[in-house]
C-alpha positions, -999 to +999 in steps of 0.1 A: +472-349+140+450-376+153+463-404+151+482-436+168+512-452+163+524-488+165+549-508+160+589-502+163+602-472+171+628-471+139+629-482+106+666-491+090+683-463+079+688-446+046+663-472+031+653-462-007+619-448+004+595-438-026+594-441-062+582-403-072+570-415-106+570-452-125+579-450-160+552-464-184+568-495-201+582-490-241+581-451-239+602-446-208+579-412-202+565-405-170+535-413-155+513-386-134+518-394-095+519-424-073+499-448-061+491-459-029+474-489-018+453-476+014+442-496+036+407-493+047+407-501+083+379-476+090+357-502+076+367-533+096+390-559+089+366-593+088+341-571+060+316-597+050+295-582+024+297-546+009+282-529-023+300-511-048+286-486-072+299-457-097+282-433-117+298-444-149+296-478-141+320-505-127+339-534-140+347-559-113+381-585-121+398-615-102+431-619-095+433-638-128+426-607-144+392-623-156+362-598-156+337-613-131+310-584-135+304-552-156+273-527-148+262-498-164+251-462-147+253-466-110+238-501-110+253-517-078+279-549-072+274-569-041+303-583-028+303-609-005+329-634+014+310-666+021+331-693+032+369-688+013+352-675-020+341-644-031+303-642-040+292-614-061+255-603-074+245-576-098+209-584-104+199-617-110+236-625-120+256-641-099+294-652-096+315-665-080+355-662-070+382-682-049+402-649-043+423-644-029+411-606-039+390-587-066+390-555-078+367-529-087+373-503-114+354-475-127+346-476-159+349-438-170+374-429-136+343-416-117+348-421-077+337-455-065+311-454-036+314-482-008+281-491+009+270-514+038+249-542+033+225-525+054+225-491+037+236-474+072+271-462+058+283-450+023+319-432+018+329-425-024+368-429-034+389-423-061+408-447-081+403-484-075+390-507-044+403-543-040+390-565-019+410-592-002+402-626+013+407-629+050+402-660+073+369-643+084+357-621+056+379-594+035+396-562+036+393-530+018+424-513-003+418-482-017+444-477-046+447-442-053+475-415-062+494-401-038+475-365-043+441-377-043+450-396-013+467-361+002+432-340-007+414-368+014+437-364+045+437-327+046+405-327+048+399-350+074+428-341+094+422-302+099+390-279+094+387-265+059+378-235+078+416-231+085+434-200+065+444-216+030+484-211+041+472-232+072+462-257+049+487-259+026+511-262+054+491-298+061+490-306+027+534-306+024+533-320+059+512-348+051+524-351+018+560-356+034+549-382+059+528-405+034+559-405+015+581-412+049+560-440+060+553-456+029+546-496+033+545-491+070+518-512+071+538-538+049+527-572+062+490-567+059+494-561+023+490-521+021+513-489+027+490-467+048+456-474+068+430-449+067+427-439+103+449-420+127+471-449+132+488-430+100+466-401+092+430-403+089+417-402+051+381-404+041+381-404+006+363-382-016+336-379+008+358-356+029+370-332+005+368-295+004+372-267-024+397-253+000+411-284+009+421-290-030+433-260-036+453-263-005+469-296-027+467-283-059+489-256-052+515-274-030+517-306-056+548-330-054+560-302-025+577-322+004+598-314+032+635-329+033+667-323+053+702-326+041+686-338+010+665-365+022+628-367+030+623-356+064+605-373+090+578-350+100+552-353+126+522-332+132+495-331+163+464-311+169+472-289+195+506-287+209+497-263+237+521-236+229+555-258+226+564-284+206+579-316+220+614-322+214+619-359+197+650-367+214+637-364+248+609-390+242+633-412+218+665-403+231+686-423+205+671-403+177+684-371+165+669-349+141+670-313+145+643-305+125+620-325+153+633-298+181+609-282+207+596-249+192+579-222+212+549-205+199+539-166+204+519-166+240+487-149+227+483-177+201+451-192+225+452-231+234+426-256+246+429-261+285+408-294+299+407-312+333+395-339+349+396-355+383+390-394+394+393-409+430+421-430+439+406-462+432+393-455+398+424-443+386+441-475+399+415-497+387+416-477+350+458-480+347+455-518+356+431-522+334+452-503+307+477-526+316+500-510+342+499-545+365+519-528+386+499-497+398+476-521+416+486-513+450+494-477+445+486-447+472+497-416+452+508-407+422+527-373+409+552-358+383+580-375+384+601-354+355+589-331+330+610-322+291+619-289+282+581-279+268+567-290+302+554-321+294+553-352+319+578-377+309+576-398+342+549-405+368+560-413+399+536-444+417+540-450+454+529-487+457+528-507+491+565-522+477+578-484+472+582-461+446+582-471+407+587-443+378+566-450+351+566-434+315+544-407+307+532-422+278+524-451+290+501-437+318+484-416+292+475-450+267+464-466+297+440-435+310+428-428+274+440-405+249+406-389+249+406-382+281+445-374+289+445-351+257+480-347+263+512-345+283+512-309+289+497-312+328+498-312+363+487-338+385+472-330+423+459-349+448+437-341+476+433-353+513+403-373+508+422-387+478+406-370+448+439-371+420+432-341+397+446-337+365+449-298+350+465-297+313+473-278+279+468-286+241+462-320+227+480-346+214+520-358+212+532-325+205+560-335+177+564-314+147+539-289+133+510-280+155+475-278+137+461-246+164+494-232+159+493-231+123+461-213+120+464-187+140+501-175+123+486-186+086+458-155+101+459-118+104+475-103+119+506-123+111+496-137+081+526-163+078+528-178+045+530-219+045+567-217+040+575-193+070+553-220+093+569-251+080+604-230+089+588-222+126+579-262+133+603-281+112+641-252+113+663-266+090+644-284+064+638-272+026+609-278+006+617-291-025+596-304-058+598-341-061+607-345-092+637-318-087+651-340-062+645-376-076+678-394-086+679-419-117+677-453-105+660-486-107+627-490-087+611-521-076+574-517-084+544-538-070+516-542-093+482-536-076+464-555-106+471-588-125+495-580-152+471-594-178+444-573-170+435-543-200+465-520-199+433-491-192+434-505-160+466-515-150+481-493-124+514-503-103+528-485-072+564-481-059+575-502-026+599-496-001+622-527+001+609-559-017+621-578+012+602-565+033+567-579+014+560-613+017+571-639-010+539-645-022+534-614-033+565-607-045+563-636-068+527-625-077+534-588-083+572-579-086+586-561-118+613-537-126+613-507-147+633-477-147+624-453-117+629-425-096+638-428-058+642-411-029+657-421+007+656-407+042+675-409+072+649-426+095+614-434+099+605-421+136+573-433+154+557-412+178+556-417+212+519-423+219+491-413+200+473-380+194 
């Protein structure tokens, strides 16, 4: 999977992770799915005008739960942050809003469309969009359920081209880690961002026919271990062995996350690329390794039990220095140091050449992998490939594996907004949101829940 991770390496463990449903109030019957506040970091983070639009129509409220706006057909909504309020236009009408968010809701459940002000970008999303104040413009939330948001990142995250079994395979995976990492983007008022800092999601505008199917036919299918919700990784290519968690993270144990070895005639991508001396001293100082800036050579300094580089060796004018693999890798460029799977040699007339294998961290399910065993002539189903990348785990339904309880739920609308529109979302730990949102949003109804051991972050990026 594409993506980068931030942040600290471990979350507290056995928190209550996930509510798997939120229990409408009076009737105590369960609602369809969860929601998931998204954030839209794809689209900037100081937005200062978009345009929203639905093909049903759009009704536009404050945090008061007022409506500012309603259109009809796909008549659009400007949105603009001018100064601490919120200016909005449809037409000649015009309104205004101190914030500190809005929200946009289609009026018949149609996806919403987000546009730039200068008509050079449009994506379409289901569920709602809020919009939130920020010193400097606002931010985007998508709230949508947990399997819309799942059809979105499959299809994003590996080609619909992929063997369905392939696919469903990323479905559970992803499904499992949205549910693993949920809030870990806590403080900046959303769960999960939208690009491969968690998993990259486009919205509707990403979606496949396969792609659903893929979702449709997996639903509320996660991964867990010893009864608790796994914490699964995925890259795209892992070069024909996984990465063994514990040798990157060595306080972390999970034996699900162990280095697997593919069949050799499954093919990988092979890439190279070679730099002078200089530039590659010049590019790690600049990536932040201060103290490569009087190195003379640099090799392998130790290598994990799937070959890849775990410490580079620097000779520097003051001696030797070991430097994590990692770390050299963030500093050259993920794009360009696809992965850790390499060699390193350098010449006389000091040329450093770098020769390596697959792409990305490695961890957990590998995307190349999976297609080639979901295809003939193997032809693994999705549950004999989870088993290959993640031994030990069990898939399991949701809902079979929820235990009664009482679940903190946020609100992602005002509560006196029209019940039609009033959708609320599960979070992790209260405590872990800020108190103004808390005393804003926080309610308690009967629940389900769902713990894990430990939320694991990768070791770099792809």
């Amino acid at each position: 999977m594409l993506y980068r991770w931030l942040g600290k390496t471990l979350a507290k463990l056995s928190v209550v992770a996930v509510a798997l449903c939120v229990f409408s109030a009076g009737e105590g019957a369960c609602e369809d799915g969860l929601l998931l506040r998204v954030g839209l970091a794809s689209w900037g983070f100081s937005v200062k005008s978009i345009v929203f639009s639905s093909a049903s129509g759009l009704k536009l409220f404050d945090a008061s739960g007022s409506m500012l706006l309603e259109t009809e057909g796909d008549e659009c909504i400007r949105l603009s942050a001018d100064g601490g309020v919120f200016v909005t236009r449809v037409g000649l009408q015009v309104k205004s809003s101190p914030g500190p968010f809005v929200v946009a809701v289609s009026r018949a459940s149609d996806a919403i469309t987000i546009q730039s002000a200068d008509n050079k970008r449009a994506r379409r999303y289901r569920g709602k969009i809020e919009a939130r104040l920020k010193p400097v413009g606002m931010q985007l939330i998508n709230i949508v359920s947990l399997e819309d948001y799942i059809m979105g990142v499959v299809s994003a995250e590996m080609p619909s081209s992929y063997p369905l079994e392939a696919l469903k395979a990323q479905a559970i995976t992803a499904r499992t880690y949205a549910l693993a990492n949920f809030g870990k983007h806590r403080a900046e008022d959303f769960d999960l961002c939208d690009t491969s800092h968690c998993q990259t999601y486009n919205g509707v505008s990403a979606e496949t026919p396969r792609a659903a199917e893929a979702v449709r036919t997996t639903e509320e299918l996660v991964l867990t271990y010893e009864g608790k919700l796994a914490s699964v990784m995925y890259s795209s290519d892992c070069g024909g062995a996984t990465q063994d968690i514990s040798e990157v993270r060595p306080n972390v144990r999970l034996p699900y996350l162990c280095s697997v070895t593919e069949p050799m005639e499954i093919p990988h991508i092979t890439w190279e690329f070679s730099m002078s001396l200089p530039e590659l001293k010049e590019k790690l100082v600049s990536g932040g390794l201060k103290q490569c800036a009087n190195m003379s050579a640099i090799s392998v300094a130790k290598i994990s039990s799937s070959g890849r580089v775990l410490q580079f060796e620097i000779v520097t004018d003051s001696g030797k220095i070991q430097i994590e693999g990692h770390k050299v890798r963030s500093a050259l460029g993920l794009s360009l140091v696809k992965s850790l799977l390499l060699t390193v040699e350098q010449t006389q007339d000091g040329i450093v050449i770098f020769k390596g294998k697959g792409a990305g961290h490695g961890i957990g399910l590998c995307q190349v992998g999976t297609k080639w065993l979901a295809s003939a002539p193997t032809n693994w189903s999705y549950e004999q490939i989870l088993e290959h990348y993640f031994p030990g785990t069990r898939l399991q339904s949701l809902r079979a594996i929820s235990a009664s309880g009482v679940v903190r739920v946020l609100k992602t609308l005002p509560q006196n907004l029209p019940t039609d529109t009033l959708q609320r979302t599960s979070i992790v730990d209260e405590s872990r949101y800020n108190s103004e949102s808390i005393a804003r949003h926080r309610q308690s109804e009967s629940g389900c829940s769902l713990a894990f051991d430990v939320r694991v972050e990768a070791p770099d990026g792809l």
